[in-house]
C-alpha positions in Angstrom: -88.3 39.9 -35.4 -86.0 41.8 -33.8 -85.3 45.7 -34.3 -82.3 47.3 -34.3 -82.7 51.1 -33.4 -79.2 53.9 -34.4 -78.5 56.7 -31.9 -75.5 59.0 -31.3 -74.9 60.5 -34.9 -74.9 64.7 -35.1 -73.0 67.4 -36.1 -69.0 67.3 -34.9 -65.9 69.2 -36.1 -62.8 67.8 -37.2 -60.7 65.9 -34.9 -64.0 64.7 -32.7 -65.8 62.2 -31.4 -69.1 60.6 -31.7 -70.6 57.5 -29.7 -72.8 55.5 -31.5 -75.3 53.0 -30.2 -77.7 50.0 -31.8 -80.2 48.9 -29.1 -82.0 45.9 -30.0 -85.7 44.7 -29.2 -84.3 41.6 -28.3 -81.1 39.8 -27.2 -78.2 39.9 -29.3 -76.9 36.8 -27.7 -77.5 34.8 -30.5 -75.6 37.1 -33.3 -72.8 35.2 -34.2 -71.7 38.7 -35.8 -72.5 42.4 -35.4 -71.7 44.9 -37.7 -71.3 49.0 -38.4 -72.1 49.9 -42.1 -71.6 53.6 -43.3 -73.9 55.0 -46.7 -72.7 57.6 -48.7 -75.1 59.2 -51.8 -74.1 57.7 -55.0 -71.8 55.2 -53.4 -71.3 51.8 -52.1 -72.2 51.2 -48.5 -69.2 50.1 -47.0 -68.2 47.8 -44.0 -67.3 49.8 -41.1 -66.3 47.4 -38.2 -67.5 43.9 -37.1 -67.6 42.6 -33.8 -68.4 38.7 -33.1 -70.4 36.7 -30.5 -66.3 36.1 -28.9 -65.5 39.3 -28.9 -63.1 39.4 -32.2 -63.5 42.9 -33.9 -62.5 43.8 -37.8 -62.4 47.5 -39.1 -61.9 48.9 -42.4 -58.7 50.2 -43.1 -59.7 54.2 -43.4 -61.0 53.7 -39.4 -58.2 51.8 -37.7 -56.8 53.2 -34.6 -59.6 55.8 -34.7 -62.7 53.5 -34.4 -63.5 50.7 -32.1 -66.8 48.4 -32.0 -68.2 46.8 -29.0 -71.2 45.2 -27.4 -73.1 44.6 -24.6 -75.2 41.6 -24.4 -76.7 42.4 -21.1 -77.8 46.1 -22.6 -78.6 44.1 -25.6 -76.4 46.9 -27.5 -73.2 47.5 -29.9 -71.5 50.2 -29.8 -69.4 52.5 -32.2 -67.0 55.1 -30.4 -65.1 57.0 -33.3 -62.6 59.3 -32.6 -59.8 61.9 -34.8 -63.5 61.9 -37.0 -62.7 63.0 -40.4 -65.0 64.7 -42.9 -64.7 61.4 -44.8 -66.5 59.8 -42.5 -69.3 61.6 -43.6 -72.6 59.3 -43.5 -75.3 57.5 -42.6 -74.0 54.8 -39.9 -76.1 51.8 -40.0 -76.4 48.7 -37.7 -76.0 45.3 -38.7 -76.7 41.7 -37.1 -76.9 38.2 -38.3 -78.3 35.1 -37.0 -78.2 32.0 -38.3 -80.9 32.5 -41.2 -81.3 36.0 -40.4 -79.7 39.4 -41.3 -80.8 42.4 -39.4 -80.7 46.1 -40.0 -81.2 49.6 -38.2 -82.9 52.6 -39.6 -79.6 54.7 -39.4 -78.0 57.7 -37.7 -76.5 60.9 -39.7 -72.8 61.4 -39.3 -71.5 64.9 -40.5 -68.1 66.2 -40.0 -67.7 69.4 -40.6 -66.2 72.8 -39.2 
């Protein structure tokens, strides 16, 4: 069983930037996809960015050019740097990872934007 353990999130004013880290318990060699979710109260959690086991990253549309995924499979960690932050992006950031019969998740880290 592997854990996936958020880090990074805090407090930061508009136009900022937060780096966001999953460290896993284990090695993320074998996730054939990694993934940033984001929870809102009272609303849908919604796909953030995906990264592959090649390297091939996704983002939502509201993140694009602000937002980039990556990961380390030496560290065993992903990454999430998000810059120009928004209050929209507002949330809980959560960690995903799937293996072949698996789905993993983190705990979550607290993103607020706010001045």
């Amino acid at each position: 069983q592997v854990q996936l353990v958020e880090s990074g999130g805090g407090l930061v004013q508009p136009g900022g930037s937060l780096r966001l880290s999953c460290a896993a318990s284990g090695s993320i060699a074998s996730f054939y996809a990694m993934a940033w979710y984001r929870q809102v109260p009272g609303k849908q959690r919604e796909l953030v960015a995906i990264i592959n086991s090649r390297g091939n990253t996704n983002y939502a549309d509201s993140v694009k050019g602000r937002f980039t995924i990556s990961r380390d499979n030496v560290k065993n960690t992903m990454y999430l740097q998000m810059n120009s932050l928004k209050p929209e992006d507002t949330a809980v950031y959560l960690c995903n990872a799937n293996s072949p019969g698996a789905t993993f998740w983190g705990q979550g880290t607290q993103v607020t934007v706010s001045s």
